[in-house]
Legacy VTK file of the C-alpha trace (Angstrom):
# vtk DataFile Version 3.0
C-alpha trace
ASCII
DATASET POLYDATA
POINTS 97 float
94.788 91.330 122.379
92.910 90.222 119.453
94.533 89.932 115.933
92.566 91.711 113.197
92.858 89.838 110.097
92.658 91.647 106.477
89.860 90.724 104.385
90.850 88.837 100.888
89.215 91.146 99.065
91.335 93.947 100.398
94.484 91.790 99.691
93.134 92.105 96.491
92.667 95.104 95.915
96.237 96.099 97.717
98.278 93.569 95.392
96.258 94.362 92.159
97.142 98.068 92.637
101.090 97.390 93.422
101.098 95.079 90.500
98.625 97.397 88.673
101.916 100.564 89.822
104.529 98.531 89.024
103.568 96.715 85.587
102.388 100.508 84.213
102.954 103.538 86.277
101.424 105.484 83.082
98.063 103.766 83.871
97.896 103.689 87.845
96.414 106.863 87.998
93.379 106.443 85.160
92.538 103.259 86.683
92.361 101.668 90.181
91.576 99.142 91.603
89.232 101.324 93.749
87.195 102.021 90.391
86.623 98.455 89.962
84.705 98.122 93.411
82.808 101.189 93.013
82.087 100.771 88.842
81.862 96.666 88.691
82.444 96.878 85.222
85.937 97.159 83.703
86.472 100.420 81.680
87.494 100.382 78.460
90.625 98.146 77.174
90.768 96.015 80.767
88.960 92.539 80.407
87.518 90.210 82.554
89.399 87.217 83.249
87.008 84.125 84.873
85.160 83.092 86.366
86.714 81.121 88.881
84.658 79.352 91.837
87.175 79.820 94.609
89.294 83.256 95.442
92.368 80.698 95.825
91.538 79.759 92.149
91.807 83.150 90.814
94.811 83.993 92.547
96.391 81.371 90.822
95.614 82.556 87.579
96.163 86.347 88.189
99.825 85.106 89.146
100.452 82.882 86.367
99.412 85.827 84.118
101.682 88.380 85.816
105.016 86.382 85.500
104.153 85.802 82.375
104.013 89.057 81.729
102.153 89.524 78.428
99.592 92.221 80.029
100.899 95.530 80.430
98.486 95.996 83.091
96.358 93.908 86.092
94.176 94.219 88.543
93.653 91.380 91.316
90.753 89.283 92.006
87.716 90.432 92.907
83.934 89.032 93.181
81.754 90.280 90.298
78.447 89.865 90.955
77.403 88.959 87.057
75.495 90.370 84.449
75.653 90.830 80.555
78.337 87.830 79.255
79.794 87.333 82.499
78.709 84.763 84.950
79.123 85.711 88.763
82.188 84.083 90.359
86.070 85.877 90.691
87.806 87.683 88.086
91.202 89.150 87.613
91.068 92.120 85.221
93.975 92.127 82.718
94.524 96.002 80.153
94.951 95.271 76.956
95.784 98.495 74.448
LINES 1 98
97 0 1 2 3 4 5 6 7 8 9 10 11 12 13 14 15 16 17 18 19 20 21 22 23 24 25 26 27 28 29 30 31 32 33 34 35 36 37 38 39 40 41 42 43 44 45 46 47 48 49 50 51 52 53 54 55 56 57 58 59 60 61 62 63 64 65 66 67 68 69 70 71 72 73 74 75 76 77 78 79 80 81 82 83 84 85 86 87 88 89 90 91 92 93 94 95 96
């Protein structure tokens, strides 16, 4: 029997949405963490926050920033591929009002 393993970019995407419900139910539905696969930008008021080389990296960070809980929303890491300002690498996305 052969153990499937979860990709980390579904991780992602699973804890950026449960921290994403639970840091602003009022926002969960207007943005996902679905929309930030599909889109690649972030929509208005969330911000890129990166890059960071390694997905271990940016986990760090995106869990440093939500206990210290100055965001009222986040969204996990994720690879963006670059363009515009930002370089390619991982980003957490953080809302800011």
């Amino acid at each position: 029997m052969k153990t499937r393993r979860l990709h980390s970019a579904v991780l992602a995407v699973a804890l950026g949405a449960s921290v994403l419900a639970s840091a602003a139910p009022a926002f969960a539905g207007t943005r996902t963490s679905t929309a930030v696969a599909t889109a690649g930008w972030p929509a208005p008021d969330w911000y890129l926050q990166g890059p960071y080389q390694t997905l271990a990296d940016c986990d760090l960070a995106f869990e440093d920033a939500a206990q210290n809980g100055q965001y009222t929303g986040l969204v996990g890491c994720h690879w963006f591929r670059g363009g515009g300002p930002y370089l390619p690498g991982f980003y957490y996305e953080v809302y800011i009002p």
